[in-house]
N, CA and C of each residue as an Amber inpcrd file, in Angstrom:
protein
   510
 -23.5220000   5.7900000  -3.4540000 -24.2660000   4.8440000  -2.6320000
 -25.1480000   5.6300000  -1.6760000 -26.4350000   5.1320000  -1.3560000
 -27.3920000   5.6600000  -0.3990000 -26.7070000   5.9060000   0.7820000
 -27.2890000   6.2220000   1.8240000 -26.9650000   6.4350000   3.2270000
 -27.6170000   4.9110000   3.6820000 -26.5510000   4.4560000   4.4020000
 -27.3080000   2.9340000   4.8070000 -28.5510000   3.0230000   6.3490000
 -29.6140000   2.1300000   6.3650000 -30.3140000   2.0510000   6.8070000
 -30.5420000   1.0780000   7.7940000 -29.5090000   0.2860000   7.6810000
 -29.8560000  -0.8520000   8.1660000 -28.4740000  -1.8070000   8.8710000
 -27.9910000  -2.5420000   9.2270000 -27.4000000  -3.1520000   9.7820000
 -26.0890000  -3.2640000   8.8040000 -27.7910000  -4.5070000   8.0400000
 -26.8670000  -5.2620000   6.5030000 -26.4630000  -4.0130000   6.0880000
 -27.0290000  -2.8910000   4.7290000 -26.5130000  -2.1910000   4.7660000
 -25.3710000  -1.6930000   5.1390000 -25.2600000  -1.0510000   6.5210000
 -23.9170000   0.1940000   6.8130000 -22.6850000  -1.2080000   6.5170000
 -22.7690000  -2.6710000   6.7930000 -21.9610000  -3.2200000   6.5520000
 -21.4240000  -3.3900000   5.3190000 -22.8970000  -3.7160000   4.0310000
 -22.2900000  -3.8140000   2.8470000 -21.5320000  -1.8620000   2.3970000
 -21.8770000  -0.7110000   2.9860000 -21.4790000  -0.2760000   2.7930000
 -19.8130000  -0.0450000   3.3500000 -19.8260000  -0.1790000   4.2320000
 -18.2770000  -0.5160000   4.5490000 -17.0690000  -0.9810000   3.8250000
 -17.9350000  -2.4120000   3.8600000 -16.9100000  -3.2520000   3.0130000
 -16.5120000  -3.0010000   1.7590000 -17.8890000  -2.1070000   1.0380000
 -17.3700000  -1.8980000  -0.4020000 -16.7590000  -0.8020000  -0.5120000
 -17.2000000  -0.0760000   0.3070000 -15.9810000   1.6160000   0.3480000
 -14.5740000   1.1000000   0.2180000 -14.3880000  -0.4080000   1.5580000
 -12.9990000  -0.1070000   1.5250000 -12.3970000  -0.7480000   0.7000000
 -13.0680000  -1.4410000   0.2770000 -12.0650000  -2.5300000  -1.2030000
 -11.6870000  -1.4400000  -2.0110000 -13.0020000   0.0310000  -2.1940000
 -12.1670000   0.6390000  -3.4090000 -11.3240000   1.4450000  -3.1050000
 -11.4570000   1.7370000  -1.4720000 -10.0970000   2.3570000  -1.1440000
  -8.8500000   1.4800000  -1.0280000  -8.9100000   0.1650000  -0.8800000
  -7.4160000  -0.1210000  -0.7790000  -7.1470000  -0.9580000  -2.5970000
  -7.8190000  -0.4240000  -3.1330000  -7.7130000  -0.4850000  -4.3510000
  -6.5740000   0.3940000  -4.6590000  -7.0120000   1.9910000  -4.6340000
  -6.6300000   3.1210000  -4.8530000  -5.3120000   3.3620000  -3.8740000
  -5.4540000   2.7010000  -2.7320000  -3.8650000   2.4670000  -1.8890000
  -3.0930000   2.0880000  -2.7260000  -3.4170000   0.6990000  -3.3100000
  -2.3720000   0.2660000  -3.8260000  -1.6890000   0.2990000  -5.4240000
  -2.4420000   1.4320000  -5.9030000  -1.6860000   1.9740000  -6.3220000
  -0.9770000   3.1880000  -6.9220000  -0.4990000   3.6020000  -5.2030000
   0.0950000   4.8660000  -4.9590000   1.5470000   4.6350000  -4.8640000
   2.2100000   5.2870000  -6.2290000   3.7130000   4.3650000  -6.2680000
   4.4960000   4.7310000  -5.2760000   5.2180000   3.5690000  -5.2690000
   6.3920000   4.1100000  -4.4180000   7.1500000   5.3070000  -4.2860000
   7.6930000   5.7720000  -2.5420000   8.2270000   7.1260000  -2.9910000
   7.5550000   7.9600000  -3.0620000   6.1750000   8.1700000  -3.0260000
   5.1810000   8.9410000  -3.1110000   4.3430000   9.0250000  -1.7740000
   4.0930000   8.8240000  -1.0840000   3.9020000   8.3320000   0.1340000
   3.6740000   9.2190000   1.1880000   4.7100000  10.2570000   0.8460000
   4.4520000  11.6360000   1.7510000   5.0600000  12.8440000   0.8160000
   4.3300000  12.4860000  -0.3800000   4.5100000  13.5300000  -1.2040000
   2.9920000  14.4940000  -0.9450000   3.3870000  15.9070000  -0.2260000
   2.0040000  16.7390000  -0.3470000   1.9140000  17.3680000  -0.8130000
   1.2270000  16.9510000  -2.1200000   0.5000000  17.5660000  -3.2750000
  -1.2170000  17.2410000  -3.7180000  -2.0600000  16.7790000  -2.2780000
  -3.2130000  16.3740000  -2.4130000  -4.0250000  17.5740000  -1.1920000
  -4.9500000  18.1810000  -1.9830000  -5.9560000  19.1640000  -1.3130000
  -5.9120000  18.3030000   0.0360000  -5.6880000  18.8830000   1.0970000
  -5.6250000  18.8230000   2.8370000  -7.6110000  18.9940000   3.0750000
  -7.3110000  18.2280000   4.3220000  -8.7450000  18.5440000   5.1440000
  -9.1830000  19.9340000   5.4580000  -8.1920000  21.1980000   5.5160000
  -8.4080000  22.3050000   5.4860000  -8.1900000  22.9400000   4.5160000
  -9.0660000  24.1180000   4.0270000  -8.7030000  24.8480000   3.2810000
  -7.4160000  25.7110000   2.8710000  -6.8270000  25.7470000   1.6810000
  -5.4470000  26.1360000   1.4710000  -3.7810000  24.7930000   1.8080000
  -4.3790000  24.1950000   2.1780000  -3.3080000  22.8000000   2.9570000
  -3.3440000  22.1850000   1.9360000  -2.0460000  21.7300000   2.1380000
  -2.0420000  20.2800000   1.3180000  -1.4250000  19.0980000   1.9780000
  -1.7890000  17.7420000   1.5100000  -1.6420000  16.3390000   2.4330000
  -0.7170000  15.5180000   1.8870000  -0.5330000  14.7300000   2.2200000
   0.1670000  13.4960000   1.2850000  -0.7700000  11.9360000   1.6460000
  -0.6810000  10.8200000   0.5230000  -1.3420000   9.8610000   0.9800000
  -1.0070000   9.2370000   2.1680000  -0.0720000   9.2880000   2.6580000
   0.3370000   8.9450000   4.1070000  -0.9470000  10.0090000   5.1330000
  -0.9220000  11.2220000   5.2640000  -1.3190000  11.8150000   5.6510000
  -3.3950000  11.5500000   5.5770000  -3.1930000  11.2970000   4.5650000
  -5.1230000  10.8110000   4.1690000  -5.3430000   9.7020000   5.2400000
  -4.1750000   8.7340000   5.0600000  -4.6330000   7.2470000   5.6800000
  -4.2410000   7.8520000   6.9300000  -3.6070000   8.5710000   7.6880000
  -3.5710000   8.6880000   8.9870000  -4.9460000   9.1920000   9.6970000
  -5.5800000  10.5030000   8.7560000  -7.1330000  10.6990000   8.8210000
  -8.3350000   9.5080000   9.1190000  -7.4860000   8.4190000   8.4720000
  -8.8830000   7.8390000   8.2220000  -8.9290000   6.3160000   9.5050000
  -7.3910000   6.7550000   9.9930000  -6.8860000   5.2220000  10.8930000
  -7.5980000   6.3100000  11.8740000  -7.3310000   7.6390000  12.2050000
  -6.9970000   8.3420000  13.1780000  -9.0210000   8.2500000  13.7490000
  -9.8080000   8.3070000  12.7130000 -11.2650000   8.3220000  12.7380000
 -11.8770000   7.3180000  13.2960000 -11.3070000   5.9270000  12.5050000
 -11.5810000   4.8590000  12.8080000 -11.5290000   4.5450000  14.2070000
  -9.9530000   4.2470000  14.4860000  -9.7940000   4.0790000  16.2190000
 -10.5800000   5.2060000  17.0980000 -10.9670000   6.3140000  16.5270000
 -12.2210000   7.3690000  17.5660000 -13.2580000   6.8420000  17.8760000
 -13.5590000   5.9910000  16.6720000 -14.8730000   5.2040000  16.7020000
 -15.0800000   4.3000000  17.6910000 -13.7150000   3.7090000  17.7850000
 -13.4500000   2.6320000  18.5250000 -13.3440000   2.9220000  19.9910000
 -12.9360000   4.1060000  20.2210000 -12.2220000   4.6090000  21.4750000
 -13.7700000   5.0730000  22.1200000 -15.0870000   5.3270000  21.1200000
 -16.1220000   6.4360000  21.8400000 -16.7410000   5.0690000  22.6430000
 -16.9440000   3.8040000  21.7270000 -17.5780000   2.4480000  22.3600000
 -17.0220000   2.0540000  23.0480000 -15.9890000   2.0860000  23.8570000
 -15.0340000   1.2220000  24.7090000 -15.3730000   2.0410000  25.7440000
 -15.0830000   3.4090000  25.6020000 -15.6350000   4.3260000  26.9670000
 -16.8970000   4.0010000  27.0240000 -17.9160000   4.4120000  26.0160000
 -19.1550000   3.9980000  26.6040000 -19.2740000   2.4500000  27.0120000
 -18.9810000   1.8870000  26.8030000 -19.1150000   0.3070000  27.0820000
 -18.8790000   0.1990000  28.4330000 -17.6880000   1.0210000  29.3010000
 -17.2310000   1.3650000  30.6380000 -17.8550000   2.1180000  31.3370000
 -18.7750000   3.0050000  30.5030000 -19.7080000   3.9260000  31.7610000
 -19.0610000   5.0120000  31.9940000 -17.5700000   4.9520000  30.6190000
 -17.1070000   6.7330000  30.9780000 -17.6620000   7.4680000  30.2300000
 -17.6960000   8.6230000  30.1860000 -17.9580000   9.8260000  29.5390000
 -17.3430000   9.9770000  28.2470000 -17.5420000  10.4370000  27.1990000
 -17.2110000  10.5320000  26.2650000 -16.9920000  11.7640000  25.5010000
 -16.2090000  12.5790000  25.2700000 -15.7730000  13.9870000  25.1740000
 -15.6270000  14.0260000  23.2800000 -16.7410000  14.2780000  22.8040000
 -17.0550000  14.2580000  21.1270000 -16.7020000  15.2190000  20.9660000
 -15.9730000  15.8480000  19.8330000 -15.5150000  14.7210000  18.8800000
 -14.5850000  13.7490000  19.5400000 -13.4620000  14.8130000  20.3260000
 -12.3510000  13.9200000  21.1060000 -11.9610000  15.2610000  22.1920000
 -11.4990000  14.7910000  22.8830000 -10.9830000  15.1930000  23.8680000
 -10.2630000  16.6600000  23.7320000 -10.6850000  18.0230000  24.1140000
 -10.0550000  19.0040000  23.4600000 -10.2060000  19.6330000  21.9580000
 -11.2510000  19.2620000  21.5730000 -11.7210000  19.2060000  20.0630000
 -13.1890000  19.4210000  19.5750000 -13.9360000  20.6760000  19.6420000
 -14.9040000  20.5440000  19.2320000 -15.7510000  20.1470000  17.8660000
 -16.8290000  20.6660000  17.4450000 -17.2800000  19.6920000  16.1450000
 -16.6580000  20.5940000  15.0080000 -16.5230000  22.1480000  15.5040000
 -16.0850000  23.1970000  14.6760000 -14.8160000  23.1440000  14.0140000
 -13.8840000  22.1650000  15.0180000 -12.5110000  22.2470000  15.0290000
 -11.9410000  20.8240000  14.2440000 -12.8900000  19.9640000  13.4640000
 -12.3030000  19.1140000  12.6960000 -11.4190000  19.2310000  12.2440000
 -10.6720000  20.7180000  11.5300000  -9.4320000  20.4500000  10.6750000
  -8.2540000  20.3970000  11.1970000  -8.5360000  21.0390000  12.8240000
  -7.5810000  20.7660000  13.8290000  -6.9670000  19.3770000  14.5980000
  -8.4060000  18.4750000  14.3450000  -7.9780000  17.6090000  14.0560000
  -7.5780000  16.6200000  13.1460000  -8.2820000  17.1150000  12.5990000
  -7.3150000  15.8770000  11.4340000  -5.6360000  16.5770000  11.2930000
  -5.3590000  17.9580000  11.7370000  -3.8700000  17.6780000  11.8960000
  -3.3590000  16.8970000  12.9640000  -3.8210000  17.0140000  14.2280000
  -3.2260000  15.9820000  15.0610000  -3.2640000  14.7860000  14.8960000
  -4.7440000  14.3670000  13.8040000  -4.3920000  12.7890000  13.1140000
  -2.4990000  12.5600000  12.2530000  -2.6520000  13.6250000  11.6350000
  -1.5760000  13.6930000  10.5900000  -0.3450000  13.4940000  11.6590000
  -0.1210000  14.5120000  12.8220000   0.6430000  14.1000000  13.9190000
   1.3650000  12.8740000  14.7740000  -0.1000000  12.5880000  15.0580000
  -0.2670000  10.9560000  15.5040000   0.3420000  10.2990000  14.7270000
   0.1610000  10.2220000  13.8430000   0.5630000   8.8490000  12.5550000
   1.6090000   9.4220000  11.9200000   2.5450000  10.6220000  11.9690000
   3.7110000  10.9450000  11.3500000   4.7650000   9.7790000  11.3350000
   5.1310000   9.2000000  12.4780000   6.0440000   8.1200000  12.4260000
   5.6580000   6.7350000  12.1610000   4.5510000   6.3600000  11.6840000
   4.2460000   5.4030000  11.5670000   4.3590000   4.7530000   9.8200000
   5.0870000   3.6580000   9.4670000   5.8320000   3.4230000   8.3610000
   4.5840000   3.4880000   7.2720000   4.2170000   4.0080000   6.0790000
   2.7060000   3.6920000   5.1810000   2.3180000   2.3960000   5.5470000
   3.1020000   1.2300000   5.2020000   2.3710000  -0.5370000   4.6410000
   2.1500000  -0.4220000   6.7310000   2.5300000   0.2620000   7.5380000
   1.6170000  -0.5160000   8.9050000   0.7270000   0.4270000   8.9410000
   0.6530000   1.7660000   8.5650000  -0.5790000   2.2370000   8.3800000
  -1.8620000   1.7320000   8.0400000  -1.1950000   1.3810000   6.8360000
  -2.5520000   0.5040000   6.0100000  -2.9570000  -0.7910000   7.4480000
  -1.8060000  -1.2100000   7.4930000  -2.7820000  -2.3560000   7.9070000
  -3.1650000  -2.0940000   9.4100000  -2.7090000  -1.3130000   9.7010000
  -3.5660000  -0.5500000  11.2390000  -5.4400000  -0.2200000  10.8020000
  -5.2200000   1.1320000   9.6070000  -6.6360000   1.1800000   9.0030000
  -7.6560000  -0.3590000   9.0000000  -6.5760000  -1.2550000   8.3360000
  -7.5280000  -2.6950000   7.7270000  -8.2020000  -2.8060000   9.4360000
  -6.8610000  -2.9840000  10.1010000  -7.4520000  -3.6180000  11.6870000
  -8.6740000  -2.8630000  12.2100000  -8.5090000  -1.5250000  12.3470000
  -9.3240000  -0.5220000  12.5480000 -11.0780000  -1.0370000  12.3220000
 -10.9720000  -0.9980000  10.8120000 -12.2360000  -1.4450000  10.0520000
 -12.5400000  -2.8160000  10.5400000 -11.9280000  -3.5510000  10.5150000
 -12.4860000  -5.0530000  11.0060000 -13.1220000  -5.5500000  12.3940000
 -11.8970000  -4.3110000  13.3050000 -12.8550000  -3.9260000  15.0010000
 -14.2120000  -3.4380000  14.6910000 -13.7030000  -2.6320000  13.7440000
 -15.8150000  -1.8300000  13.7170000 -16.7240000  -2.6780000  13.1820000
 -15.9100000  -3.7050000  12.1390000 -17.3580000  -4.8390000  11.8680000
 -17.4660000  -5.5620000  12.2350000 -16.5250000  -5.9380000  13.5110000
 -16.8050000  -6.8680000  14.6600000 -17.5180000  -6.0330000  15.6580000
 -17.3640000  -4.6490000  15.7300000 -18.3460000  -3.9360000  16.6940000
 -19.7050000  -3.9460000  16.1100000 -19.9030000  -3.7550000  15.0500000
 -21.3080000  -3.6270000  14.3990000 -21.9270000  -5.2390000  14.7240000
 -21.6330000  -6.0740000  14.7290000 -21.6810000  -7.6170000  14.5560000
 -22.2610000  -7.8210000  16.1850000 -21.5970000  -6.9040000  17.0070000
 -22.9950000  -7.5390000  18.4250000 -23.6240000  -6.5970000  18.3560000
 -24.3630000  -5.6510000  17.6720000 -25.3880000  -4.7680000  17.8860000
 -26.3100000  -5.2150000  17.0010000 -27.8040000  -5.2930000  17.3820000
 -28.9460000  -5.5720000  16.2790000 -28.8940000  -4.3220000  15.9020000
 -29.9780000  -4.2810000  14.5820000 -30.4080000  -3.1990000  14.2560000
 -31.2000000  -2.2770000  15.0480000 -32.0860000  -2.4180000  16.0410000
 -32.3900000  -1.3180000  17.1660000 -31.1650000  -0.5930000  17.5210000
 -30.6990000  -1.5940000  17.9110000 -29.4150000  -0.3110000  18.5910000
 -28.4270000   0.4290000  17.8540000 -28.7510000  -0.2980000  16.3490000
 -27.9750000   0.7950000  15.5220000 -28.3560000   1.9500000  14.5760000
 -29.9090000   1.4560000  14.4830000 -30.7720000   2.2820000  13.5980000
 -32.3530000   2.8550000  14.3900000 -32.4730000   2.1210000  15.7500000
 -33.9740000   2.3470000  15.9730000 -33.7630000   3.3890000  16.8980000
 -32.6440000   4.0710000  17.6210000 -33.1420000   5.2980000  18.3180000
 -31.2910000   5.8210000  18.1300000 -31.4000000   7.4890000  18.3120000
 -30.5050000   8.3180000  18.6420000 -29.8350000   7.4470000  19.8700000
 -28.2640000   7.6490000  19.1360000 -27.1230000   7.5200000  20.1590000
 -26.1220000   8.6810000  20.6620000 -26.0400000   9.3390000  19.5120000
 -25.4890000  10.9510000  20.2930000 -26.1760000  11.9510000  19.4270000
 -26.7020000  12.5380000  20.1240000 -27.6940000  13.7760000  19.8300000
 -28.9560000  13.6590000  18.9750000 -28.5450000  13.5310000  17.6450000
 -30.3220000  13.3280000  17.0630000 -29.6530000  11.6460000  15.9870000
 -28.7630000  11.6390000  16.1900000 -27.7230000  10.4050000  15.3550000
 -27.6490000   9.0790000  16.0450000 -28.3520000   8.0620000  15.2200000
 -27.7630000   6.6270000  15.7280000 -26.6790000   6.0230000  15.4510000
 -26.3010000   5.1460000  16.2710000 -25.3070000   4.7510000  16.3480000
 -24.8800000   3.9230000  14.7570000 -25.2530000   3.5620000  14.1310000
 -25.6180000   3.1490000  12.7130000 -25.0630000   4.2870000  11.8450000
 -25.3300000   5.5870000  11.9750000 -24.9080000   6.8400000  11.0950000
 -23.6640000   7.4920000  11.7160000 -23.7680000   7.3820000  13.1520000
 -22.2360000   7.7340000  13.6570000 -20.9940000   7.0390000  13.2520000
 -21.4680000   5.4770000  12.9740000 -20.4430000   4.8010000  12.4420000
 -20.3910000   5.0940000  10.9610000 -21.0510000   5.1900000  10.2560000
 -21.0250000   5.4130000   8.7510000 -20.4420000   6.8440000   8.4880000
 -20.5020000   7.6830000   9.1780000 -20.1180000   8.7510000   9.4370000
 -18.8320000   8.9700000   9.3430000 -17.9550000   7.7890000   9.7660000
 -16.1750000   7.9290000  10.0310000 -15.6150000   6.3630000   9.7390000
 -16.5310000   5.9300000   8.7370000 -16.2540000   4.7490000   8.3300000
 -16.3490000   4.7550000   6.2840000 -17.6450000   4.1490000   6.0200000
 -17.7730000   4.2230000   4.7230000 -17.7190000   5.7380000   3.9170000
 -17.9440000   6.5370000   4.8770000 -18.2620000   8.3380000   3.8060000
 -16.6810000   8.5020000   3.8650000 -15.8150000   8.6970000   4.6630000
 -14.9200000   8.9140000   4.4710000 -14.1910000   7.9000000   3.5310000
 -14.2760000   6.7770000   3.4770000 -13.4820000   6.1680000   3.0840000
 -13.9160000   6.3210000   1.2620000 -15.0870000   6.7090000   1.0610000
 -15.6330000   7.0030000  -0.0880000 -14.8260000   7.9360000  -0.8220000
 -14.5580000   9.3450000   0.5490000 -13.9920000  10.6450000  -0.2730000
 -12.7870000  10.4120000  -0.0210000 -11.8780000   9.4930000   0.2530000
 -10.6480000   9.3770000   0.2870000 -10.0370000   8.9300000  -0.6060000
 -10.9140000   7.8420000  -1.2460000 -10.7450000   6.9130000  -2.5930000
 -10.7680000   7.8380000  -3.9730000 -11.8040000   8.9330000  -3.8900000
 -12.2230000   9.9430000  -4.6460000 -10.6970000  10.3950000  -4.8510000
 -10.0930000  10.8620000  -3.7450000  -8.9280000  12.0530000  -3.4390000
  -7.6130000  10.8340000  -4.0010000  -7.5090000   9.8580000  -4.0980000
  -6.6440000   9.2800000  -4.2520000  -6.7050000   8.5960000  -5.5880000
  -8.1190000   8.4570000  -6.3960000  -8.2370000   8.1630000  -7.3370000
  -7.4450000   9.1100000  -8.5710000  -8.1190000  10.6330000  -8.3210000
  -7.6470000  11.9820000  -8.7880000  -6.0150000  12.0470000  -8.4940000
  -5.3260000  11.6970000  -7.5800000  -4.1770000  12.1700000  -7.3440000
  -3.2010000  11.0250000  -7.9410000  -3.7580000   9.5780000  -8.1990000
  -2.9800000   8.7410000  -8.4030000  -2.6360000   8.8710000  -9.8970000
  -3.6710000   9.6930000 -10.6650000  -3.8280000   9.7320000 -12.2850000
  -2.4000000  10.8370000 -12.2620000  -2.5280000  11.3060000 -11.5840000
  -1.2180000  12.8160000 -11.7870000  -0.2330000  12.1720000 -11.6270000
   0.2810000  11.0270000 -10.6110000   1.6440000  10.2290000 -10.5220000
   1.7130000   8.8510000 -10.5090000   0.9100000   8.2590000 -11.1660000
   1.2670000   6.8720000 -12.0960000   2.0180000   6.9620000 -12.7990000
   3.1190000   6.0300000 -13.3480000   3.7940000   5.7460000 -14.7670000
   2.9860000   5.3090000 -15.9780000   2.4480000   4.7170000 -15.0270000
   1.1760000   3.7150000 -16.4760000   0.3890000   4.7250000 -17.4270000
């Protein structure tokens, strides 16, 4: 899929990323769950699908967390707090962290919630404010969200498509 341009767009892209990701959720058999045998966000690592969806809840709510501060007039410490842009794989372990105790099926539906805040966040912004000027650095707010919304959820589906063929019964 293109890079979305537009409002409609980043939405239809959203929505269709995630149908085929919770496609590919569901069916990751049982018991398998925090099996890590799936290439990790860092090089040499390996993840489990528990561990992917914690990445991708862990992104989502960032998304959520950067508009709520800005919405308040606080400051906003990108990527996150203690974390530069260099240091992604550092975080996505503290995603993996974060979400260690959290059961898979509320994972998922934390992610679902996640996604549905952001297309209720996208839903009061026109397209100016999501596509007509830079919101952090040379990036609108339109690509920042697509950024940790539909791309990921694209290469996650990818990673889970590949991994589900190795431990299906079917």
């Amino acid at each position: 899929m293109s890079v979305p341009q537009s409002k409609s767009e980043l939405v239809f892209s959203i929505k269709n990323e995630y149908k085929k990701l919770r496609g590919e959720i569901e069916k990751i058999p049982a018991g398998f769950t925090v099996d890590k045998s799936m290439d990790g966000h860092v090089a040499g690592r390996k993840m489990s699908p528990h561990d992917l969806l914690s990445y991708l809840v862990g992104w989502n709510e960032l998304v959520l967390k950067w508009h709520s501060k800005m919405d308040s007039g606080e400051k906003v410490d990108f990527p996150e707090t203690g974390f530069k842009w260099n240091e992604l794989g550092l975080l996505a372990q503290k995603f993996y962290k974060d979400y260690e105790d959290v059961q898979f099926g509320d994972l998922v539906m934390r992610l679902h919630e996640a996604k549905d805040r952001i297309l209720e966040l996208i839903d009061r912004h026109p397209d100016h404010d999501l596509y007509g000027q830079p919101w952090y650095g040379k990036w609108t707010m339109g690509r920042m969200i697509q950024f940790n919304t539909s791309s990921p959820y694209g290469n996650a589906c990818a990673r889970l498509r590949k991994w589900n063929k190795l431990h299906r019964a079917d």
